[in-house]
C-alpha positions, 0 to 999 in steps of 0.5 A: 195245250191252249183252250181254243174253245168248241167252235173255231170258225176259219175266217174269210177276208172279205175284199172291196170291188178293188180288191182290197181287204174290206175293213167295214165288212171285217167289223160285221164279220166278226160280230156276226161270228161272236153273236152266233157262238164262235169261240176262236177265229183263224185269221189271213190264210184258211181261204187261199188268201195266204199267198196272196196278203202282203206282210202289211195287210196281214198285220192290218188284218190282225189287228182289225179283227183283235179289235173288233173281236175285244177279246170276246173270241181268240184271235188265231193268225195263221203267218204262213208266208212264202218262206219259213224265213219270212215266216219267222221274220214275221212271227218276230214283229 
């Protein structure tokens, strides 16, 4: 089993008055979660955002809190889409 540390915080998505993810608050989210000891974050679907991310704003998701985080903290994507075969289909990109 994986080493996922002793504080995993689940991750909100922060969004803009348009109701589109917040790239700049993701940046301070995620070193703000570093600085204050977090070990592992879950990503894109801990806070209800899950049914409601297209496929391509979860992968920007992804990749924007992989960046920012540099591997200073474990990325944990949850994938969860509408259905298992959209699931698997995503999982596989």
């Amino acid at each position: 089993m994986r080493d996922f540390g002793e504080m995993i915080t689940s991750m909100i998505t922060p969004f803009d008055s348009e109701l589109k993810i917040c790239l700049p608050k993701i940046d301070t989210l995620v070193e703000t979660l570093i600085a204050t000891g977090t070990d592992a974050v879950i990503v894109g679907g801990v806070t209800g955002e899950a049914e409601t991310l297209t496929r391509d704003e979860k992968l920007m998701l992804f990749k924007t809190v992989k960046r920012v985080a540099k591997k200073r903290l474990k990325v944990i994507a949850s994938v969860t889409m509408a259905t298992p075969d959209e699931t698997f289909e995503f999982i596989d990109q």
